[in-house]
C-alpha positions as a Markdown table, in Angstrom:
| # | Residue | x | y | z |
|---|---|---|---|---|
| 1 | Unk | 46.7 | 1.2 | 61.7 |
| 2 | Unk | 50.6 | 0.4 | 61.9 |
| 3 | Unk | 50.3 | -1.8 | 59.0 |
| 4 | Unk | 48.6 | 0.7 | 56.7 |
| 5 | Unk | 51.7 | 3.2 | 58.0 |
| 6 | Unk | 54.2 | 0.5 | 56.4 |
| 7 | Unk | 52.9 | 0.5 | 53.5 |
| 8 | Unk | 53.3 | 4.5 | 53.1 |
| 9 | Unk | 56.4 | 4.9 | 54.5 |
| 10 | Unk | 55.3 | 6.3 | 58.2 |
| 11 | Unk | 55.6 | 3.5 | 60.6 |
| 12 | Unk | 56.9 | 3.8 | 63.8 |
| 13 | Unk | 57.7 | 1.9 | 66.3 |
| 14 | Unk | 55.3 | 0.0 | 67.7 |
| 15 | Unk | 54.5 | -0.6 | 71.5 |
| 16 | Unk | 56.7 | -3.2 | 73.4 |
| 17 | Unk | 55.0 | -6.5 | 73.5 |
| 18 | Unk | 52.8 | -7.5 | 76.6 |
| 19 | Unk | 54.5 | -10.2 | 78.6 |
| 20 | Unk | 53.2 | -13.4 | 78.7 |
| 21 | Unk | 51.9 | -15.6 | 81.5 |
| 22 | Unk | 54.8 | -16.9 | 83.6 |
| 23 | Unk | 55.6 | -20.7 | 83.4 |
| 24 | Unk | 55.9 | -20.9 | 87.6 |
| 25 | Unk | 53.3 | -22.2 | 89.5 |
| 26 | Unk | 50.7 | -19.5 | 91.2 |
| 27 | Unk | 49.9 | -19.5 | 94.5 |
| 28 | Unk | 45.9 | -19.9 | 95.0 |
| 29 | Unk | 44.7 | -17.1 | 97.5 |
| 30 | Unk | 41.4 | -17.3 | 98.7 |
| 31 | Unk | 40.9 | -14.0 | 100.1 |
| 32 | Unk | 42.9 | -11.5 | 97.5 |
| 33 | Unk | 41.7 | -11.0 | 93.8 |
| 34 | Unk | 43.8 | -13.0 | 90.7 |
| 35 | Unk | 46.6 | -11.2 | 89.4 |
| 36 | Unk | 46.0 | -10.7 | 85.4 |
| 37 | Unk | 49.3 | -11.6 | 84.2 |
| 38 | Unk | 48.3 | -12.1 | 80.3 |
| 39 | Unk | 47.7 | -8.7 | 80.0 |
| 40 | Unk | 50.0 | -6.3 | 82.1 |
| 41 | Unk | 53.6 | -5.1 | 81.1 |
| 42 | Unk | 56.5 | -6.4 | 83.6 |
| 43 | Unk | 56.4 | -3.5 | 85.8 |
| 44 | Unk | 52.7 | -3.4 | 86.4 |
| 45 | Unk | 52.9 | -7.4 | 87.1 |
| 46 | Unk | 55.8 | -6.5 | 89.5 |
| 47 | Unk | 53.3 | -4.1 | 91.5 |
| 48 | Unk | 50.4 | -6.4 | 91.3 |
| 49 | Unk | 52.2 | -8.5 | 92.9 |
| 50 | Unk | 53.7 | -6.7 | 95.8 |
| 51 | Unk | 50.2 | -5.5 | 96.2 |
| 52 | Unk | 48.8 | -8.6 | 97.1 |
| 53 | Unk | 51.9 | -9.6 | 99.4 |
| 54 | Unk | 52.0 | -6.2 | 101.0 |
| 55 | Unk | 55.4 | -5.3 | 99.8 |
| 56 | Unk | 57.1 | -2.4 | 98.7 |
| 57 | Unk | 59.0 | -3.7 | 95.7 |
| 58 | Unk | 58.4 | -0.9 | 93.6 |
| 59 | Unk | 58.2 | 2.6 | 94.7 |
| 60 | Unk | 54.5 | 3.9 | 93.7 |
| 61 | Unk | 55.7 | 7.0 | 91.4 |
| 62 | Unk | 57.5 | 4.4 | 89.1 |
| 63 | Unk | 54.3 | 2.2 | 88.8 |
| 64 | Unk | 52.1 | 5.7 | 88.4 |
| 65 | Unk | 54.4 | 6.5 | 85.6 |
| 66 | Unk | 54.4 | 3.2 | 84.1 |
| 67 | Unk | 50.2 | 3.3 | 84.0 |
| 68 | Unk | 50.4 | 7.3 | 82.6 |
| 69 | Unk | 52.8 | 6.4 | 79.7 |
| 70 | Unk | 50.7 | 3.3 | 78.7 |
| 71 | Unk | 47.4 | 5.5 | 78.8 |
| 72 | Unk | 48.6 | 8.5 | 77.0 |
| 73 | Unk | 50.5 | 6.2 | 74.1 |
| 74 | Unk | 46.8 | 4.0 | 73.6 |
| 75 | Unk | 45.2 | 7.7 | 73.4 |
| 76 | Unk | 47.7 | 8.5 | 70.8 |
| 77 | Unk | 47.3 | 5.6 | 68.5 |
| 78 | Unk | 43.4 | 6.2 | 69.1 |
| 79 | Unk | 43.2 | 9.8 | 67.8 |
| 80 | Unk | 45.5 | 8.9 | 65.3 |
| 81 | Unk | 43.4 | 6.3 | 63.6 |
| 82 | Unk | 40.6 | 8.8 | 63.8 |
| 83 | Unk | 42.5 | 11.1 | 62.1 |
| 84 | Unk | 43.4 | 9.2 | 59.4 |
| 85 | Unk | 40.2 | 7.8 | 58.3 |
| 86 | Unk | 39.1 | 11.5 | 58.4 |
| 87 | Unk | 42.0 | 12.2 | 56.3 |
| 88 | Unk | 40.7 | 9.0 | 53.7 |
| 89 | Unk | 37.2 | 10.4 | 54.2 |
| 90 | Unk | 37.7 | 14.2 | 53.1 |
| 91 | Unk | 40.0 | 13.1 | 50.3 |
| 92 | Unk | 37.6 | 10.7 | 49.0 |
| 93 | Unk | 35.0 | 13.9 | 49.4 |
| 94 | Unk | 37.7 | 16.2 | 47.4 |
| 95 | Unk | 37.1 | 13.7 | 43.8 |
| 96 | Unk | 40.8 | 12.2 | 45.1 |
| 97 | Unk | 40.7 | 8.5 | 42.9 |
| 98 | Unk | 41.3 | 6.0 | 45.2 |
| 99 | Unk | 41.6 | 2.4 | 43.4 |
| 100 | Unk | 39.6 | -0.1 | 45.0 |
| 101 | Unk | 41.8 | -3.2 | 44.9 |
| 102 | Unk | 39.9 | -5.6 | 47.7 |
| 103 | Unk | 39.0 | -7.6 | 44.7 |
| 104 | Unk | 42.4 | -9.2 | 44.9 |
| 105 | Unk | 42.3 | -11.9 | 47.1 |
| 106 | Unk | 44.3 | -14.3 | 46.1 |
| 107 | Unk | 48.4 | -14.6 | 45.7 |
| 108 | Unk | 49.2 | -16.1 | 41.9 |
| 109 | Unk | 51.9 | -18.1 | 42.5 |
| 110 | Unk | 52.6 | -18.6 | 46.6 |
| 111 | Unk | 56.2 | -18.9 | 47.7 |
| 112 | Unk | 57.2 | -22.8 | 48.1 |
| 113 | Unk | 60.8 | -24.4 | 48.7 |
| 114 | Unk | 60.5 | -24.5 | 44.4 |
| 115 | Unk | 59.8 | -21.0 | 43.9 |
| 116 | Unk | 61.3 | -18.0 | 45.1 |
| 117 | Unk | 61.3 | -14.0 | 43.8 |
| 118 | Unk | 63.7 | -13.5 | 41.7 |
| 119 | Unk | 63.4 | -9.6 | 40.5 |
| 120 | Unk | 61.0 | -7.0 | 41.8 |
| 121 | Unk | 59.2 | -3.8 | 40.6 |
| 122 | Unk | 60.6 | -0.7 | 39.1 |
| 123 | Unk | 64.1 | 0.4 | 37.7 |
| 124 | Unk | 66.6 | -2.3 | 37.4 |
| 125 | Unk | 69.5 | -3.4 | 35.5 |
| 126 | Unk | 68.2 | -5.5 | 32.1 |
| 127 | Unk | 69.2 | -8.9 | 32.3 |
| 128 | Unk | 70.3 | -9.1 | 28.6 |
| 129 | Unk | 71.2 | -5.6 | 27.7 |
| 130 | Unk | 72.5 | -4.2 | 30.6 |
| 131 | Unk | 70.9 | -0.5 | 30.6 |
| 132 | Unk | 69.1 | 0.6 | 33.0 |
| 133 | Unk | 65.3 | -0.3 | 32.5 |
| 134 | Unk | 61.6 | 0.0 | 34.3 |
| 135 | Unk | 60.4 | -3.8 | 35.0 |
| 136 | Unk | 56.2 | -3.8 | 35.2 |
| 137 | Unk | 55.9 | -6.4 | 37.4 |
| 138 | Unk | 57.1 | -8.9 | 39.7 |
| 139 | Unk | 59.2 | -11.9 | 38.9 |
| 140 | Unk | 58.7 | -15.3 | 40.7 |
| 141 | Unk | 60.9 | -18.3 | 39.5 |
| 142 | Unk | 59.4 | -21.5 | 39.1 |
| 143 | Unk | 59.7 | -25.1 | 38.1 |
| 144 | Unk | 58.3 | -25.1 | 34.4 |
| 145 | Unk | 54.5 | -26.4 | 35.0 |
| 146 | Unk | 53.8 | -24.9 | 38.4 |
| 147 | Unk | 50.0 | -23.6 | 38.0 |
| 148 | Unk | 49.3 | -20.2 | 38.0 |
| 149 | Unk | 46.0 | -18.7 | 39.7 |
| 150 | Unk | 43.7 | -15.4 | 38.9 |
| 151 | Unk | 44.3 | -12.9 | 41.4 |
| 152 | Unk | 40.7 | -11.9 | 41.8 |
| 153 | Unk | 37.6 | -11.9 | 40.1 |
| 154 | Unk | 37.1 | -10.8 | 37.0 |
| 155 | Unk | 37.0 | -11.4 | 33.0 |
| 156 | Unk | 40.0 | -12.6 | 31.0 |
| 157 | Unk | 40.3 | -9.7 | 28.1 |
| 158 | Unk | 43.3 | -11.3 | 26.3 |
| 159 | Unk | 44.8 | -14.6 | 26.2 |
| 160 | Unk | 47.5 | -15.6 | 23.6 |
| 161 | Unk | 51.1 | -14.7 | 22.5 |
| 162 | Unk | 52.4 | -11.3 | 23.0 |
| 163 | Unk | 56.1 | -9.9 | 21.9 |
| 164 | Unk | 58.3 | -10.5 | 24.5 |
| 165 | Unk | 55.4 | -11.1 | 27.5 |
| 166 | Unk | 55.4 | -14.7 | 25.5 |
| 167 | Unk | 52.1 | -16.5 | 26.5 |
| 168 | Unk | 50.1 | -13.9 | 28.8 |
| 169 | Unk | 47.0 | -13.5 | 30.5 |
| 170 | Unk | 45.3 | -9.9 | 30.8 |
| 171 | Unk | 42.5 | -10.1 | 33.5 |
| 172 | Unk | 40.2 | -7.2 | 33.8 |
| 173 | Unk | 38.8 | -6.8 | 37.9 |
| 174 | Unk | 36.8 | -3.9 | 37.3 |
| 175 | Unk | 37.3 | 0.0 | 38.5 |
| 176 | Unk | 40.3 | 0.3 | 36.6 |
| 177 | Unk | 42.3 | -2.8 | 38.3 |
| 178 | Unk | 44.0 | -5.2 | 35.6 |
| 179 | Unk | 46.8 | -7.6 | 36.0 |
| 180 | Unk | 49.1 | -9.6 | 33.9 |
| 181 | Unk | 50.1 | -13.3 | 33.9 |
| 182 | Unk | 53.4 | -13.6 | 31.4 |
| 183 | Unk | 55.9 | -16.3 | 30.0 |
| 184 | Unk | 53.2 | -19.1 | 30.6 |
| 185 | Unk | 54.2 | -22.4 | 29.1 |
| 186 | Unk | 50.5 | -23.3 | 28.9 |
| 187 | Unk | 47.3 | -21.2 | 28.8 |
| 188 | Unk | 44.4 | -22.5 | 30.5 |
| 189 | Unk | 41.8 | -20.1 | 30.0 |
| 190 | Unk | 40.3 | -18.2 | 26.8 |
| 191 | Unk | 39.3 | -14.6 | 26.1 |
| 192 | Unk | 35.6 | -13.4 | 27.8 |
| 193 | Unk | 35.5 | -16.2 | 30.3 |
| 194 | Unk | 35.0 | -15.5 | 33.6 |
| 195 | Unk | 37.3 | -16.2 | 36.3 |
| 196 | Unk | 37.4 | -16.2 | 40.0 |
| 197 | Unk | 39.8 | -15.8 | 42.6 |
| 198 | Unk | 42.3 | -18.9 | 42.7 |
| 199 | Unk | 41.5 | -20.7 | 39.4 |
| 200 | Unk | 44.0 | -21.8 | 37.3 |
| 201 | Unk | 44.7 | -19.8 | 34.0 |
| 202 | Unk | 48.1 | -21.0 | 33.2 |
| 203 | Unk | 51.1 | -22.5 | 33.8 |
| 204 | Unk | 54.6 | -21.3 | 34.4 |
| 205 | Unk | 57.1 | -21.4 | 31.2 |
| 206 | Unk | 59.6 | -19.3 | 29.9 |
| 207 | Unk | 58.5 | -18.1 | 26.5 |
| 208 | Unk | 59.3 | -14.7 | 25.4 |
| 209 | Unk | 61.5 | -12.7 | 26.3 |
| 210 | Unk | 62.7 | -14.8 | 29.9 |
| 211 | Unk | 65.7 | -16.1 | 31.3 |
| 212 | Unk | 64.2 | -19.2 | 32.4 |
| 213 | Unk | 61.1 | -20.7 | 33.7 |
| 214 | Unk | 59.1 | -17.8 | 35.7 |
| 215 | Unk | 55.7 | -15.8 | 36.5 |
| 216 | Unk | 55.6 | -12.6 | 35.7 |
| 217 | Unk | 52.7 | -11.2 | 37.4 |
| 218 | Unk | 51.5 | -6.9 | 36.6 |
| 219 | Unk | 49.2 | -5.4 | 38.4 |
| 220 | Unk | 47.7 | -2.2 | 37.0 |
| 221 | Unk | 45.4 | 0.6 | 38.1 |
| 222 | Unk | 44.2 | 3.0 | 35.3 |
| 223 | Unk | 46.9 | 1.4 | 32.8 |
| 224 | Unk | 49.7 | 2.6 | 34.9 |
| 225 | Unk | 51.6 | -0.1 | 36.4 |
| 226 | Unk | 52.0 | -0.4 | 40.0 |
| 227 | Unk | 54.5 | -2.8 | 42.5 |
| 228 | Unk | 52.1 | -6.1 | 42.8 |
| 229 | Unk | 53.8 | -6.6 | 46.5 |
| 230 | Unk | 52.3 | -3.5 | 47.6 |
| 231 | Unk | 48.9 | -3.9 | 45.6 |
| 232 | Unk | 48.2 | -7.1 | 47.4 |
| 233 | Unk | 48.9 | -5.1 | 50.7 |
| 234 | Unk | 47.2 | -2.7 | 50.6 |
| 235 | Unk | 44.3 | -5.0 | 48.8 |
| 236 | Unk | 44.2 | -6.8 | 52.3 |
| 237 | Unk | 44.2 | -3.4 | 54.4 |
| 238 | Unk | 41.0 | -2.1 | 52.3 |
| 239 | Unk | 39.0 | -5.6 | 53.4 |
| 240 | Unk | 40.0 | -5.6 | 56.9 |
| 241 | Unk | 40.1 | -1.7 | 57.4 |
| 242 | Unk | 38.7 | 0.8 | 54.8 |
| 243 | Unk | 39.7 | 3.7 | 55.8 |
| 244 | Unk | 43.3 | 3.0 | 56.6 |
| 245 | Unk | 43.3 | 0.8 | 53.1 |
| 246 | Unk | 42.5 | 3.7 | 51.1 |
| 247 | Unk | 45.1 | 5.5 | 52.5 |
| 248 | Unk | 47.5 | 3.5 | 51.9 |
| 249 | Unk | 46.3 | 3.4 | 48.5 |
| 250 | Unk | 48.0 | 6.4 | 47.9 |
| 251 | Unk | 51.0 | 4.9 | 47.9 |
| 252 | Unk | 50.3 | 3.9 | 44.2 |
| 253 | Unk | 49.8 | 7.0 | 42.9 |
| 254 | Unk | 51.7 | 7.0 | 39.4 |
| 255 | Unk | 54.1 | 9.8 | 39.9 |
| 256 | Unk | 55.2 | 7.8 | 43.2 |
| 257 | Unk | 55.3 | 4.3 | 41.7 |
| 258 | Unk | 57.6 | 5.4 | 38.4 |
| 259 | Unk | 60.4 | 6.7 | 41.1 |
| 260 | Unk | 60.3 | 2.9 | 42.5 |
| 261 | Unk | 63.5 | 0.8 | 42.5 |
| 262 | Unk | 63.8 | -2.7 | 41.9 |
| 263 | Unk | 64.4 | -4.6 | 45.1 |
| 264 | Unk | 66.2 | -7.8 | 43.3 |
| 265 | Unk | 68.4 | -8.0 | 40.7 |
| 266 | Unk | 67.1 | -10.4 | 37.9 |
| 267 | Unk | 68.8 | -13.4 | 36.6 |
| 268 | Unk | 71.2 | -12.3 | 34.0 |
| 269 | Unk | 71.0 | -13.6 | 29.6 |
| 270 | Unk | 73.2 | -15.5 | 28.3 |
| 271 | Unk | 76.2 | -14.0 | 27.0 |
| 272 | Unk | 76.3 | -13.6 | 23.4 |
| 273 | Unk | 78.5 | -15.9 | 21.5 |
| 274 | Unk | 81.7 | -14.9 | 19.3 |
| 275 | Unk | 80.4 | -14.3 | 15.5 |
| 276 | Unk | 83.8 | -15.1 | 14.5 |
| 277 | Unk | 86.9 | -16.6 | 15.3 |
| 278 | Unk | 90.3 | -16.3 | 14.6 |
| 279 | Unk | 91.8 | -18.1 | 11.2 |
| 280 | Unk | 94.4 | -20.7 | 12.1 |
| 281 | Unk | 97.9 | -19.4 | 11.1 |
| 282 | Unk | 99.7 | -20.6 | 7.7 |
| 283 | Unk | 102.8 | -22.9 | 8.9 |
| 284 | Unk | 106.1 | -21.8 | 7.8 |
| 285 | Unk | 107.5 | -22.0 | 4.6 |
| 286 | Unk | 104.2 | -22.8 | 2.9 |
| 287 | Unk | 101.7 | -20.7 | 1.0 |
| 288 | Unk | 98.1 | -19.8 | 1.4 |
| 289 | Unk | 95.9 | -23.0 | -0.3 |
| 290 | Unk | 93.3 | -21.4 | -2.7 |
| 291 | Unk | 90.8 | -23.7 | -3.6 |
| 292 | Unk | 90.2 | -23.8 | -8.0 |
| 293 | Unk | 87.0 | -22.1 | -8.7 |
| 294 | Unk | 85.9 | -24.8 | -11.3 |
């Protein structure tokens, strides 16, 4: 449930972490039970302990508080999760449109020591211009080559050069979900073939409008454009947990997703070179040369 509260903005902090197993050596008693260390916080392992030696090393309202606090904060996490797959459920009932994105499986170009994000989803500063400006997608340098993979199934509904996208891939997953492979240096795929999660379409380049070699990937729900990163997550969520997935789904509505802010700033273009330069001064005492016209 915590993971679907990321994704919307809502998390909160989660439960200290279970202590492990202590590395000392246990003393084998014959005639008192094991002591569950794996699975008991520091305080109850303290009391467990002075329970089986007879001691008195922690006073028995501490350890009855410890035991009430973990009980009532597994209750609250419980009811919560039922609450929000109610929550999913009625919205659902309601004609709410929640995108079914389980379809994307697969990352298109996985982080490596040779490629790395280099600008992310939303409003940004353009690289060449300098205005502000809403980036589609999601930006992932690369060395010039690297393959490219499909995100999901689905059928490849454009494949060729497009304005300032360069070489890009449009791949249609069904129930609304699209995504975009740009600035390819190669295109291995054609239109109307059929593609499935992990193939190579393409490979990354730097034609169109780029600042070098990278992959940029769109993801796109009803034509509206939505931050990949978040796609993928919550396109994980809805394959290991429905109900929390599609409630984190609404964290791509499109009146949320056009506030988003880029969280790196892209590489920036090359700076535009002088159109003219300054004409070399006459030296003293001598006139201006004109050339004879004939």
């Amino acid at each position: 449930m915590s993971r679907a509260l990321v994704v919307l903005g809502l998390a909160i902090p989660a439960l200290p972490a279970l202590s492990a197993q202590p590395a000392y050596a246990r003393t084998q008693l014959t005639t008192a039970p094991a002591v569950d260390t794996a699975s008991t916080s520091p305080s109850m392992l303290v009391a467990q302990l002075a329970n089986l030696f007879d001691l008195d090393l922690i006073p028995h309202l501490v350890a009855e508080r410890v035991v009430r606090w973990q009980l009532g904060m597994r209750d609250v996490f419980h009811h919560a999760a039922d609450r929000l797959a109610s929550f999913a459920q009625q919205a659902g009932d309601a004609g709410v449109a929640i995108p079914d994105l389980s379809v994307l499986t697969w990352n298109p170009l996985p982080a490596s020591n040779t490629s790395w994000a280099t600008s992310g989803f939303g409003w940004r500063d353009d690289p060449y211009r300098h205005f502000r400006k809403f980036h589609s997608g999601a930006d992932q340098r690369a060395q010039p080559g690297t393959p490219v993979m499909v995100a999901g199934d689905g059928i490849v509904t454009f494949a060729g050069r497009q304005g300032g996208y360069g070489n890009v891939i449009y791949v249609d997953h069904g129930g609304g979900v699209l995504t975009r492979y740009a600035h390819l240096r190669r295109i291995e795929t054609q239109k109307a073939a059929v593609v499935t999660a992990g193939t190579e379409i393409g490979q990354v380049g730097s034609t169109g409008r780029a600042t070098g070699p990278h992959l940029h990937f769109e993801v796109r729900i009803d034509g509206h454009p939505v931050d990949p990163g978040t796609a993928l997550t919550v396109a994980q969520l809805q394959r290991e947990s429905p109900a929390e997935g599609h409630l984190a789904a609404y964290a791509l509505r499109p009146e949320l997703q056009a506030l988003e802010l880029s969280d790196l700033d892209p590489p920036k273009g090359k700076k535009a070179k002088a159109t003219s330069r300054p004409e070399r001064p006459e030296r003293p005492g001598r006139g201006k040369r004109v050339r004879p016209t004939s």
